[in-house]
N, C-alpha and C positions, 0 to 999 in steps of 0.2 A: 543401757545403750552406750553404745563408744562415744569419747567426745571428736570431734572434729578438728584436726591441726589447723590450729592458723597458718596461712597461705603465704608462703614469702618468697623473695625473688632478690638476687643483690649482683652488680657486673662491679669489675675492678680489676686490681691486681694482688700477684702474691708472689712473695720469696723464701726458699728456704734456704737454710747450712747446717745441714748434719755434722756431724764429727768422724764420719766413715772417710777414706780415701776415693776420691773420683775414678771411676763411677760409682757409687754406692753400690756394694752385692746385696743391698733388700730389693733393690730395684732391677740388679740386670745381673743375672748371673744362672746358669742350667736350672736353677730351681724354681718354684712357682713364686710369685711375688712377695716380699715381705718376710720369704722363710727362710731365707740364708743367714748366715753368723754375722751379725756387723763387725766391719774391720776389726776395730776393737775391745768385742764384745757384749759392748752394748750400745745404744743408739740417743745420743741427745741430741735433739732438731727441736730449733723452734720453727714456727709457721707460721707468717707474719702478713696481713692481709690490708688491703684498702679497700676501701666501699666508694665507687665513685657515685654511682645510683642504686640503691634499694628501699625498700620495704618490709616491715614484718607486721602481715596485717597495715592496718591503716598507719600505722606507725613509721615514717620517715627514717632511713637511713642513711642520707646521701651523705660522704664525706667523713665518715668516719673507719676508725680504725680499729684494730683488735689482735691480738698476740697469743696463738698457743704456741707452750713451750712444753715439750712431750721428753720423758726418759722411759726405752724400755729397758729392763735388762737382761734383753737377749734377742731371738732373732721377731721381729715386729706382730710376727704373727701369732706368736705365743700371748699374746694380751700382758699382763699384770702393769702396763704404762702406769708412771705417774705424773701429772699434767698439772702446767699451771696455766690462768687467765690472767692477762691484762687485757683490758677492756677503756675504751677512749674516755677520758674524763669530763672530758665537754658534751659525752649525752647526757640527756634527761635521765630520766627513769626509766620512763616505758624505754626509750633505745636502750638503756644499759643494760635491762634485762631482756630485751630481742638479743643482741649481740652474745650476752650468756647462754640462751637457751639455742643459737644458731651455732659457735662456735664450739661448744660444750658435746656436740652432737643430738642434742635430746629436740632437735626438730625436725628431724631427718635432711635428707639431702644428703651431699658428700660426705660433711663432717659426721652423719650417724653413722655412717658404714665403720668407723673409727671408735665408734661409744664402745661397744664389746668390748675393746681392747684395752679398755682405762678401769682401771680398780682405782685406784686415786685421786682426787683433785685435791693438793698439797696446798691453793692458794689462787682466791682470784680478789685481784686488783684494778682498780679506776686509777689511770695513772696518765700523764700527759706522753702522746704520743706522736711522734713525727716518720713521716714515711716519705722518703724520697725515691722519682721514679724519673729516674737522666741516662737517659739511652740505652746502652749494655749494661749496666749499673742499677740497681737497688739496695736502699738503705733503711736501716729504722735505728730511731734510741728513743729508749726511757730514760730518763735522767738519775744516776744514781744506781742502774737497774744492767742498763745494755745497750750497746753499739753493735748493731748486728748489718753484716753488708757483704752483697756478693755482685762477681763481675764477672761477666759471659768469657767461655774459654776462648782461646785463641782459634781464630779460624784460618782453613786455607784461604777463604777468600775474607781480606783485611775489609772489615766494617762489619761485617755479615754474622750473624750469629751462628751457632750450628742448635738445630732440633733436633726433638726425638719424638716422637707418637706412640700412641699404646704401650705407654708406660707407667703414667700413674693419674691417679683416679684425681686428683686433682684438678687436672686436664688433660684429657686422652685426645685431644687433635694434636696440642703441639707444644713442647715444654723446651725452654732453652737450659742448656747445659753448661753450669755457670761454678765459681770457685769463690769460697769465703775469703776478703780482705783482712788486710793484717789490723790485727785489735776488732774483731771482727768477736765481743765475749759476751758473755753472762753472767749473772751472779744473783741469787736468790734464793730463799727457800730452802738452803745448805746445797743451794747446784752451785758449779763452778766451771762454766765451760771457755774453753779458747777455742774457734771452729776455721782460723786464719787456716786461708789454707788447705782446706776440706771441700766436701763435695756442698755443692749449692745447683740450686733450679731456681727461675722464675717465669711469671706466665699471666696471662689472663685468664678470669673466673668469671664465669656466667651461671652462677647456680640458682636453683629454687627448688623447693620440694615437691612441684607439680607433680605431678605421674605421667 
């Protein structure tokens, strides 16, 4: 008999910064999504999340944080990703490994739709995490690890973000269209990224893997 997922549900926010030129061609470009060449050949984005409120199972999420950092080398859809976890140091147990088994893909929801595509997890880490979220603007650093930060592009109309819809599974109502800050890097795991400059998104997440 199959066993039964635990049930989980988590709202917040999330930033990225690729290393592609704005717009990213995995995301907008004549071809189906994901299947284009990244700019330069290959694609490093981390995907950097908050949890204002969730659950996995009876198990408390609120307030914590979590960092996949994804390399493919080539066009996204091609799978052979290799991916790293950081994971918030200040959960327990049972959160540290809800946040692994949600963020990792392996509980379905959005991040499964992603699992296929990963042959490797190079590295996952409990690591102190800050995530800041100030108007146009989002941030994260691990200390020793990464300063990762992007800021909405410029609009015609001054304050105003510019969106996009049905573009990526992340969130397909409404994603803002945003550009990596200088010293905006990585470094771990033999990765070495500068994203200053590059294509960034951010948005609100409302996921679970209800049906």
């Amino acid at each position: 008999m199959a066993s039964v997922m635990t049930q989980w549900q988590i709202t917040g926010d999330y930033f990225e910064n690729c290393n592609c030129d704005v717009l990213c061609p995995c995301e907008v470009s004549g071809k189906p999504m994901l299947t284009s060449q990244p700019t330069y050949g290959v694609c490093d984005v981390p995907l950097a999340f908050h949890i204002e409120q969730g659950h996995y199972g009876s198990t408390p999420l609120d307030g914590l944080n979590a960092v996949v950092m994804a390399h493919s080398p080539g066009p996204m859809a091609n799978g052979n990703w290799s991916v790293a976890l950081y994971l918030e140091e200040r959960a327990n147990d049972a959160q540290r490994e809800a946040l692994q088994t949600i963020f990792s893909g392996q509980a379905g929801g959005v991040m499964g739709g992603f699992a296929p595509l990963i042959s490797t997890v190079v590295g996952i880490r409990s690591v102190a995490i800050t995530f800041t979220k100030d108007g146009m603007h989002r941030s994260l650093a691990i200390p020793n690890i990464a300063y990762l930060a992007v800021t909405a592009l410029p609009s015609p109309v001054p304050g105003k973000e510019m969106t996009i819809s049905g573009m990526h599974p992340i969130n397909l109502d409404s994603l803002v269209l945003a550009m990596g800050d200088e010293g905006s890097v990585y470094q771990d795991f033999g990765m070495n990224w500068n994203n200053a400059g590059r294509n960034g998104h951010y948005a609100p997440i409302n996921w679970s893997n209800a049906s």
